[in-house]
C-alpha positions in Angstrom: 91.6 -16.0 -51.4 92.5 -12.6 -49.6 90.7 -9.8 -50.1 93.8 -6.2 -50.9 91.1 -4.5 -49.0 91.8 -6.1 -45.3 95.4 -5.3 -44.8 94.8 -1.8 -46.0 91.9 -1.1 -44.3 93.9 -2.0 -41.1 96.9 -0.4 -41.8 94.5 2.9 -42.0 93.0 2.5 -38.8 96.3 2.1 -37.2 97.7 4.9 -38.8 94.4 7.0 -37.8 95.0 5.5 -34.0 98.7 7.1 -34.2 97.9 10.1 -36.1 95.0 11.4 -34.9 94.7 13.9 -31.9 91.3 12.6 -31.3 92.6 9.4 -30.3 95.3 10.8 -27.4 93.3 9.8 -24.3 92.7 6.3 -25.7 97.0 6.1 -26.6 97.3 7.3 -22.9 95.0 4.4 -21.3 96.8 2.1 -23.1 100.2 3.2 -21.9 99.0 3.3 -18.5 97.3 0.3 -18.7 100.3 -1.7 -20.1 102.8 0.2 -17.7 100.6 -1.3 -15.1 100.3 -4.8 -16.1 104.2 -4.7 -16.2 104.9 -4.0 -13.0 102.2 -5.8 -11.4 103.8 -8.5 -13.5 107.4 -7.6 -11.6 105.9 -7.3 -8.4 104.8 -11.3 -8.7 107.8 -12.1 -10.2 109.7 -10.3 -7.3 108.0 -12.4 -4.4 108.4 -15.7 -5.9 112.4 -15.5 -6.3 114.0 -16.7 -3.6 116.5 -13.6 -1.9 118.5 -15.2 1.0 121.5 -15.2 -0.4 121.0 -11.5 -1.3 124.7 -9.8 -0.5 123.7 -6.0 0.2 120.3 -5.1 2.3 118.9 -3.3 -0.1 118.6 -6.2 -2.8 116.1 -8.0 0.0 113.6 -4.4 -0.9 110.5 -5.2 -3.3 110.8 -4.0 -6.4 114.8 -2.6 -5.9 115.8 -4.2 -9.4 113.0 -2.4 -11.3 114.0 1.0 -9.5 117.2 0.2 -9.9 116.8 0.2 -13.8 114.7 2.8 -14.0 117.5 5.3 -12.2 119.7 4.3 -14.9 117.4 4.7 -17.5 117.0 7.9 -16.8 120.9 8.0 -15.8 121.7 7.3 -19.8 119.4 9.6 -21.3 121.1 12.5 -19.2 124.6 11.6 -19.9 124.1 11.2 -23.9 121.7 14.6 -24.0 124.8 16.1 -21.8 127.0 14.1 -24.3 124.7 15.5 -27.1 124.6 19.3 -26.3 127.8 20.3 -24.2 129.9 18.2 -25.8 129.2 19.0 -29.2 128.2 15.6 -30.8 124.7 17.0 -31.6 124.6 18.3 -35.1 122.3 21.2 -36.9 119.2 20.1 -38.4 120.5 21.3 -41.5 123.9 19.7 -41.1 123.1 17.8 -44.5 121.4 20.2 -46.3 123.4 21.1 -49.3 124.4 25.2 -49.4 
């Protein structure tokens, strides 16, 4: 039988690991670290698919699809904060407060 205590006692520590300002360099390293393995990961993946039949020269560079998302990654969040702010879509914070 399962012990209430386990779950809990997890949940704690992983709520301690998010909350806790003591634990931002260890949150950082794992970013990092999982950043890394990713594109390592691409890179690998980007050498082993076969790119003769690419139509433009710049689909034959290493790692031109992950670029390639990243600019529009970045592309989106501009256009909705643009969207957002000068546009007037972004409300108050205390748009559903009641007055």
């Amino acid at each position: 039988m399962m012990s209430k205590t386990g779950p809990n006692k997890r949940k704690q520590k992983l709520t301690e690991f998010i909350d806790s300002p003591d634990y931002s360099r260890r949150r950082w390293q794992w970013f990092i670290a999982v950043l890394m393995t990713m594109v390592a990961f691409d890179l690998l993946v980007e050498f082993l698919v076969d790119k003769e039949h690419a139509v433009f020269a710049w689909e034959q560079l290493p790692g031109w699809t992950a670029l390639f998302g990243f600019l529009f990654c970045l592309l989106i969040i501009f256009v909705v904060r643009f969207l957002g702010y000068f546009c007037g879509l972004k409300q108050g914070e205390d748009y559903y407060d009641d007055e």
